[in-house]
C-alpha positions as CSV (number, residue, x, y, z in Angstrom):
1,X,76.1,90.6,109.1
2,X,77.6,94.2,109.2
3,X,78.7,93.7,112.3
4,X,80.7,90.6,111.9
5,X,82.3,92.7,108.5
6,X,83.4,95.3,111.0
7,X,84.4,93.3,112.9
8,X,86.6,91.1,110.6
9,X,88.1,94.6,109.2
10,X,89.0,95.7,112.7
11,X,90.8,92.2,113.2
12,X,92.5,92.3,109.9
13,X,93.9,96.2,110.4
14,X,95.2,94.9,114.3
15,X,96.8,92.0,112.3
16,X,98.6,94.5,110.2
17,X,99.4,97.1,112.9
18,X,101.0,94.4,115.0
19,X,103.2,92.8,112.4
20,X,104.4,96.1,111.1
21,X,102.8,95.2,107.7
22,X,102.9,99.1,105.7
23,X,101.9,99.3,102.4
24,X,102.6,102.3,100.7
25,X,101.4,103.9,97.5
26,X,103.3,103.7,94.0
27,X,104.2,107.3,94.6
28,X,105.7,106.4,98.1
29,X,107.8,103.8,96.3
30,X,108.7,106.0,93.6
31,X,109.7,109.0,95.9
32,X,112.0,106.2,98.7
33,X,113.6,104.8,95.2
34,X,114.4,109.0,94.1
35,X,116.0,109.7,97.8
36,X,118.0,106.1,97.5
37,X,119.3,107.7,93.9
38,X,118.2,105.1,91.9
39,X,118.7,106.6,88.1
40,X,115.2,107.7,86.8
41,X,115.0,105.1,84.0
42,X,114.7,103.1,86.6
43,X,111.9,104.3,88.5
44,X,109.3,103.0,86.9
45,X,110.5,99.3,86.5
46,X,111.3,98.8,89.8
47,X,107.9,100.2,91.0
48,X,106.3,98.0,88.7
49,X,109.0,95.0,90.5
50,X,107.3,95.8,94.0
51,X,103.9,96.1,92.6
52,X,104.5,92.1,92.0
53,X,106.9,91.4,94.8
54,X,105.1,92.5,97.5
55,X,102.3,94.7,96.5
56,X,104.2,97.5,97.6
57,X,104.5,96.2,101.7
58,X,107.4,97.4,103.7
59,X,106.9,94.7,105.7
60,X,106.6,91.9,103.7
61,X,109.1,88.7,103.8
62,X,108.8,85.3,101.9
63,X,110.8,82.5,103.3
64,X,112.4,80.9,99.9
65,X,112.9,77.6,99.3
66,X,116.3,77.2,99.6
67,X,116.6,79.1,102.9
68,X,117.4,82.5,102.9
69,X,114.3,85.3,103.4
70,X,113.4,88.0,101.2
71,X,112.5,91.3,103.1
72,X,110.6,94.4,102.1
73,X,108.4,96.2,99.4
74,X,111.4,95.0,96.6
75,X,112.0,91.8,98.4
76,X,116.0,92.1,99.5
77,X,117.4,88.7,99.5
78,X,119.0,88.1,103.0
79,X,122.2,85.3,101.7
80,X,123.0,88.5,99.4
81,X,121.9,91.2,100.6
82,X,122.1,91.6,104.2
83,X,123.1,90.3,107.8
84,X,121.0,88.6,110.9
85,X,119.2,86.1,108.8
86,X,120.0,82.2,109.6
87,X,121.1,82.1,106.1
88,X,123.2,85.5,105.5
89,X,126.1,85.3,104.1
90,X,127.5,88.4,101.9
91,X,125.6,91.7,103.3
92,X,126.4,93.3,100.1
93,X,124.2,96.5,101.4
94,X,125.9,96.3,104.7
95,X,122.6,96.3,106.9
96,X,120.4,93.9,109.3
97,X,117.6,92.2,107.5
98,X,115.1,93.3,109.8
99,X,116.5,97.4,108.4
100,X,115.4,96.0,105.0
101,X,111.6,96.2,106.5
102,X,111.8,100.4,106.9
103,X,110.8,101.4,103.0
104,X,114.0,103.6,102.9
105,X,116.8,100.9,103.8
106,X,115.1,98.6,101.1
107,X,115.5,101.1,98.3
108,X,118.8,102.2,99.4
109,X,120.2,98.5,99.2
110,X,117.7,98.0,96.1
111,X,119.8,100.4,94.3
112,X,122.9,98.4,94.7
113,X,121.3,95.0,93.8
114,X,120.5,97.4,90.2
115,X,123.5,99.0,90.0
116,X,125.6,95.1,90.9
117,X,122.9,92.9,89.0
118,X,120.7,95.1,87.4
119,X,117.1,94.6,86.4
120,X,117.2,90.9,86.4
121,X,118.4,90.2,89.7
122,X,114.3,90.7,90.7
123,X,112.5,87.7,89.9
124,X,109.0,89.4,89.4
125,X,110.8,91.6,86.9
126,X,111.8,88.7,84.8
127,X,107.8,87.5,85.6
128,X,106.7,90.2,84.3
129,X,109.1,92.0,81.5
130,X,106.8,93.2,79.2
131,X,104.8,95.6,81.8
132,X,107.8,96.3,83.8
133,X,110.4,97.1,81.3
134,X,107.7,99.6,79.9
135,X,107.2,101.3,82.6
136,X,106.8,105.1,83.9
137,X,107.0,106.1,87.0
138,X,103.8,106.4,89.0
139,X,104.5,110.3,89.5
């Protein structure tokens, strides 16, 4: 039995290591959103955001429903956001979708989604309002 556990982690941690899955740690998040000079009000909704977008993975995507692919730990819509994506169309951040995966890229363009749509542009913000808008940053 503790083998096949070992096992299973070892699988799970190639998985990740091949598809370039990172998670990072509240701080990380809160310390890429800093350098990206996101205003510090913000901070700690927008950590909050990734917590619930993509439980703070750099590499995560979702395919939406209607097409286009959200990429990274805030999860960057690509028909908005960026370019390279079957369904891009305005590359408001002026980046490839696949740069939204590198923690960095995704705040920078994260802080123009805020400062163009602000807070509500993220729907796990909206999900979750009450936690979010409330709060701090991590550190």
């Amino acid at each position: 039995m503790k083998a096949t556990t070992i096992a299973i982690v070892a699988a799970l941690l190639v998985a990740c290591a091949i598809s370039g899955a990172a998670a990072i740690s509240a701080c990380d998040t809160a310390r890429y959103l800093r350098n990206a000079g996101v205003p510090e009000a913000n901070i700690g909704p927008l950590v909050c955001t990734a917590k619930y977008e993509s439980s703070f993975n750099c590499g995560a995507t979702h395919r939406n429903n209607d097409g286009p692919t959200d990429y990274g730990p805030l999860q960057v819509n690509s028909y908005w956001w960026c370019s390279g994506d079957a369904k891009s169309k305005h590359n408001g951040c002026n980046t490839s979708c696949q740069n939204l995966l590198n923690c960095q890229a995704n705040a920078n363009c994260a802080r123009i989604v805020l400062r163009q749509q602000g807070m509500e542009a993220w729907y796990a913000y909206r999900s979750h309002r009450a936690e979010c808008s409330a709060a701090r940053p991590p550190c």
